[in-house]
N, C-alpha and C positions, 0 to 999 in steps of 0.2 A: 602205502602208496597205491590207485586204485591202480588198474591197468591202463587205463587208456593214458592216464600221465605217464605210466612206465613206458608204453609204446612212441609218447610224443618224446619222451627223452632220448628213446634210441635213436627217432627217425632223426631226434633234432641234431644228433652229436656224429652219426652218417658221415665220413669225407666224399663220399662219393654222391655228388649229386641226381647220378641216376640210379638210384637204389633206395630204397624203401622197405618197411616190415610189416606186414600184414599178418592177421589171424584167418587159419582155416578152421577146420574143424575138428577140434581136440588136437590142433598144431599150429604154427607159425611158419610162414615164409619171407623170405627176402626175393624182393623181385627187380632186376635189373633191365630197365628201359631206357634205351638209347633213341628216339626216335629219328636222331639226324645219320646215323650208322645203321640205324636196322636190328638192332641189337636189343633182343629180347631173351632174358633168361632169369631162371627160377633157384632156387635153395632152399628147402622146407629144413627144417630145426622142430623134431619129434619130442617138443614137449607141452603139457596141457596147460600150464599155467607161464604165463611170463618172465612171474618171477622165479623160476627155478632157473634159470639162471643168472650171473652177474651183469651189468650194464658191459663191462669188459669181452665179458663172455660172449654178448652179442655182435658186440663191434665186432669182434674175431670172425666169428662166425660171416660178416657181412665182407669183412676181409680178403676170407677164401673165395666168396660170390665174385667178386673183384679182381684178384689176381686168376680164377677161373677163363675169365672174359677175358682177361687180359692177354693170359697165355694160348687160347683158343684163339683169337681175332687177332690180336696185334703184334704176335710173336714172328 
């Protein structure tokens, strides 16, 4: 699967509407914008290629970004 399909899979399968997966450089981020709360936040995942790890593995990962905000703002 090339990347950008693996990438459309992540974004697609996301619960979280404000959150997204982007590539940096030789890394990957999860980026959390809320623009009606102000709420802007980041999560890099230190890996070069996509598929190192699972579709599961990402969700997780976008997870943590998610209950981060969560516990930080709405707690």
């Amino acid at each position: 699967m090339q990347t950008r399909t693996i990438e459309a899979a992540v974004n697609s399968k996301l619960p979280n509407p404000y959150v997204s997966l982007y590539k940096g450089e030789g890394y990957w981020y999860f980026v959390y914008d809320d623009p009606n709360s102000g709420i802007y936040r980041t999560r890099s995942v230190y890996v070069y290629r996509l598929n190192e790890l699972t579709l599961e593995q990402w969700l997780d990962e976008a997870a943590e970004l998610t209950l981060e905000v969560e516990n930080t703002y709405y707690a």
